[in-house]
C-alpha positions in Angstrom: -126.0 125.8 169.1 -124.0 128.7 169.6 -121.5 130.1 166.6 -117.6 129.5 167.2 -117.4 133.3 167.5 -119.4 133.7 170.5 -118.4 130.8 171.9 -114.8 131.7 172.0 -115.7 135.4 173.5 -117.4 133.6 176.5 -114.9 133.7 179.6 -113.9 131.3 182.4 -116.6 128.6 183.6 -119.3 130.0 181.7 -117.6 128.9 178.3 -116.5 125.3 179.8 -120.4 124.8 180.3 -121.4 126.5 177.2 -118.9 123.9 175.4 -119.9 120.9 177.1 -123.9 121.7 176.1 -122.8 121.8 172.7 -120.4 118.9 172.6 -123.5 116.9 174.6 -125.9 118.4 172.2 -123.5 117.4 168.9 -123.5 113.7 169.7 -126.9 113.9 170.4 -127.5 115.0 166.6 -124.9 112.8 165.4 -126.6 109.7 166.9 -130.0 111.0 165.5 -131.7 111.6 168.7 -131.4 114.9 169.3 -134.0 116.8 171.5 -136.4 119.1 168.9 -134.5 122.5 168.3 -130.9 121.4 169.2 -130.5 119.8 166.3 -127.0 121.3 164.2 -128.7 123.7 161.9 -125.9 125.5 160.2 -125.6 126.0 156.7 -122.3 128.4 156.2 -120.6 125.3 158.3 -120.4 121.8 158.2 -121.1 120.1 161.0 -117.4 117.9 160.9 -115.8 121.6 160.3 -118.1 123.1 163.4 -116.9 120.5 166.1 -113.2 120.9 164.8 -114.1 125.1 165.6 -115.0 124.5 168.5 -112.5 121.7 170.1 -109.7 124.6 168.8 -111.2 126.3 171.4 -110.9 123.9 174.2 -107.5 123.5 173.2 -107.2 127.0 174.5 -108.2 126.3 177.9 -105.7 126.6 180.3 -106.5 124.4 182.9 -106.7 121.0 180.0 -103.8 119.1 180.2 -101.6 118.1 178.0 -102.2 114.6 177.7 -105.6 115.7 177.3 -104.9 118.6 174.6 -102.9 115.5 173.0 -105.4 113.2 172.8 -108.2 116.0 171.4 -105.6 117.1 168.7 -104.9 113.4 167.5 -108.8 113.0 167.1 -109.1 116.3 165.3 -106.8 115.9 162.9 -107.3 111.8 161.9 -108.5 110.7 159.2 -111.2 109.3 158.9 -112.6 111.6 161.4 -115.3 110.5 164.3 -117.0 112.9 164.8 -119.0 111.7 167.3 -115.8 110.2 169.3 -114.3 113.9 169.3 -117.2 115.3 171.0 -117.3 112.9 173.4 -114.2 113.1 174.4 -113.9 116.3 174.6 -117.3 117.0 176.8 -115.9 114.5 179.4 -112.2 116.3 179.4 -114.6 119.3 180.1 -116.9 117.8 182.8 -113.5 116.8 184.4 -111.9 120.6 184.6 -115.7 121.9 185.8 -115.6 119.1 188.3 -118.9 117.5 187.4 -119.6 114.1 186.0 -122.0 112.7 183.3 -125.5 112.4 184.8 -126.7 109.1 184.4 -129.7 109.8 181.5 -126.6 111.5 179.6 -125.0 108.3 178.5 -125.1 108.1 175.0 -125.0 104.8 173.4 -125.7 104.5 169.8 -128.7 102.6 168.5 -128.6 99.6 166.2 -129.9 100.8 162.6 -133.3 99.0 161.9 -133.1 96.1 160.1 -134.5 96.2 156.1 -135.6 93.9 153.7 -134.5 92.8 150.5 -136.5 95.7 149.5 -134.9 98.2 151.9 -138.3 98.2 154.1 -137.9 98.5 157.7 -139.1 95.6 159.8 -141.4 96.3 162.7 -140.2 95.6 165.7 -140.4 92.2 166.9 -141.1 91.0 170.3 -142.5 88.1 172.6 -146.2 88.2 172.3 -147.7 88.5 176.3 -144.4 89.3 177.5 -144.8 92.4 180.0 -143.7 94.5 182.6 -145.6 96.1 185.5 -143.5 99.1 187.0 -144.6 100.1 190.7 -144.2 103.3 191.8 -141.1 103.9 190.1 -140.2 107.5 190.7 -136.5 108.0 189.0 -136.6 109.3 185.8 -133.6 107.6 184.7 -134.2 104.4 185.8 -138.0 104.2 184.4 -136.3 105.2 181.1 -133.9 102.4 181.7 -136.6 99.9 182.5 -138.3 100.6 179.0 -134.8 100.4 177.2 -134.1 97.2 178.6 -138.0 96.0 178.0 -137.9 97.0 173.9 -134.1 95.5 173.6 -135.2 92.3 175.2 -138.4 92.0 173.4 -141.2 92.8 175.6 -144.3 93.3 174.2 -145.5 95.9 176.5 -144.7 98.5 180.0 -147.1 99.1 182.6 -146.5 101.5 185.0 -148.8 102.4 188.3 -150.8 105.6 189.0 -147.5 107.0 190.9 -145.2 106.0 188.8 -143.1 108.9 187.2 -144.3 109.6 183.9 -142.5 108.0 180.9 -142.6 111.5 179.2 -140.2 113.2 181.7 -137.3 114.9 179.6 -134.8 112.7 181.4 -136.6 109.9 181.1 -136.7 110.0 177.4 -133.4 110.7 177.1 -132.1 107.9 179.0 -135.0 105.6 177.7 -133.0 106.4 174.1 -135.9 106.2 171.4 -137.9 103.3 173.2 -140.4 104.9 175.0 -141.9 106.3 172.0 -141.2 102.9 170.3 -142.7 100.5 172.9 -146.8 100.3 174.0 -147.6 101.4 177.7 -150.0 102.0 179.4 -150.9 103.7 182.9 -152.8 101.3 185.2 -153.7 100.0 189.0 -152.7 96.3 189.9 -156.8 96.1 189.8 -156.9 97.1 186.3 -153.7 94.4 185.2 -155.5 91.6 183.0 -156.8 88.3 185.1 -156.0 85.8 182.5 -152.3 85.6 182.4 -149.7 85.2 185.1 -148.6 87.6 186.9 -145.0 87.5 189.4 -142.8 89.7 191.2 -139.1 90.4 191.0 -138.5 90.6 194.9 -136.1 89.3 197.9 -137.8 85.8 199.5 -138.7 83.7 196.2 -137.5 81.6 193.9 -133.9 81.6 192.7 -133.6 83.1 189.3 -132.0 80.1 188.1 -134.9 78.2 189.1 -138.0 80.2 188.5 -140.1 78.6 185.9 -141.0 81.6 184.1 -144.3 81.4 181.8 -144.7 81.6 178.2 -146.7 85.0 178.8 -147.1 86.9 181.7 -146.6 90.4 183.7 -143.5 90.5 185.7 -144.2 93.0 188.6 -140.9 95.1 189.9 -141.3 97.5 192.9 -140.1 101.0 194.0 -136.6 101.8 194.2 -137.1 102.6 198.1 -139.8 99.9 198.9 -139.3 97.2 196.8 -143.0 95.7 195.7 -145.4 96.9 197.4 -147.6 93.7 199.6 -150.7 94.8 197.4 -148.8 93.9 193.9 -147.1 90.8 196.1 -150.8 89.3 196.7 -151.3 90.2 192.8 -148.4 88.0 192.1 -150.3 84.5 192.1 -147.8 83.2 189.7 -144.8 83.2 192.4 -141.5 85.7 193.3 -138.6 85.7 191.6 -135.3 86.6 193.3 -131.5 87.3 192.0 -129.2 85.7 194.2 -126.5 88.0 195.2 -123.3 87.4 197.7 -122.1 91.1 198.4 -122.2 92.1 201.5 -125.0 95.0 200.3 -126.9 92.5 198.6 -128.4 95.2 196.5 -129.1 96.1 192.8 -130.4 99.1 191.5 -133.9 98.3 189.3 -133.4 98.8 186.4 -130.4 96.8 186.6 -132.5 94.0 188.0 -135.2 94.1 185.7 -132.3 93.8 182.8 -131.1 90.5 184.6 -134.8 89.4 184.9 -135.6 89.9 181.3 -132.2 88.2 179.9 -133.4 84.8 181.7 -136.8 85.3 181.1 -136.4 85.6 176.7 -133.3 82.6 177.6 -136.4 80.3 178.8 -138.7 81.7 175.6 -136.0 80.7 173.4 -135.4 77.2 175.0 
């Protein structure tokens, strides 16, 4: 992070983007998930004082409007002060003079704390024993990231993704996978390699309503490209039967990782039955 100082020398566009890093990289550290050497490492500064510094700044701009100043000086100056609301806001206020938006993996959405017993232990995580995912070919980094969110806040035991697939590991595919890539067990395999003694479906147009799919105790739940859809290869894999949303717009179409989120919320509704 750069020091008030310099910040405020900075001129034009180049400080809007400067400040709207920093405001991005803030609430990343204030949620606790900030990317290794971005964290706030200031010791003449606190980190409360530091985003107060720098919204002063913004306040400056000349193209913010006053409703906007308005709302950043009310947030500066209550008490209690929130923190991590202040920097939000005031990144987005910025995105909106530069003319951008927030890219999708940017979406910051705080994590639950882990639960602790009596004792103040932290649980491990608990899930669905069996319950899996088999990602084809995805090859957006947000939305693999998405698909894993959705997996570990559901309770799936475990993600499988293709030989194709993008890799898990990609910066913007941790960042939108918030913490759950590194907290849920994956593994990189063919539909050859998937195990032969539990059921394996699809998520695909042409099967079963949703609402009627009988959906196993265990299993692999097979969702296709973002392009393609599942492959025929992983469809003939998919002895167990196709699921499919019903949908009445007239594009008829949902992006992946949004479908996989509807999958999983009736799948763990039948678990808990």
């Amino acid at each position: 992070m750069i020091e008030p100082g310099k910040l405020f020398q900075l001129e034009g566009g180049q400080k809007r983007r400067k400040l709207a890093l920093t405001f991005g990289a803030l609430e990343r550290d204030i949620l606790g998930i900030a990317e290794k050497g971005t964290e706030f490492s200031f010791t003449n500064i606190s980190r409360s004082d530091y985003i107060k510094k720098i919204t002063e700044i913004l306040l400056k701009d000349p193209k913010l409007s006053p409703e906007a100043a308005k709302e950043l000086i009310s947030l500066k100056d209550a008490d209690p002060f929130d923190e991590l609301r202040l920097c939000n806001v005031a990144r987005n206020h910025l995105l909106g003079i530069i003319g951008t938006f927030p890219a999708e993996w940017d979406l910051v959405i705080a994590p639950h704390a882990a639960p602790e017993d009596e004792n103040g232990v932290v649980r491990k995580r608990d899930f669905f024993p069996g319950v899996a995912v088999y990602a084809e070919d995805i090859r957006s980094p947000f939305n693999i990231g998405s698909i894993f969110r959705s997996a570990e806040a559901m309770g799936a035991d475990k993600v499988y993704i293709s030989p194709f697939c993008i890799d898990p590991e990609h910066p913007r595919a941790v960042r939108s996978g918030m913490g759950c890539i590194e907290t849920m067990g994956w593994e990189r395999k063919s539909l050859d390699e998937l195990p032969e003694d539990v059921p394996v479906f699809a998520l695909e147009t042409g099967g079963t309503d949703i609402n009627e799919f009988k959906f196993p105790k265990q299993g692999i739940c097979i969702i296709g490209s973002e392009e393609l859809g599942v492959s025929p290869e992983a469809l003939k894999r998919a002895t167990y039967g196709t699921v499919t949303i019903p949908m009445k717009g007239l594009k008829a179409s949902l992006n992946v990782g949004v479908a996989f989120g509807i999958l999983m919320q009736k799948w763990v509704e039948s678990l808990e039955d």
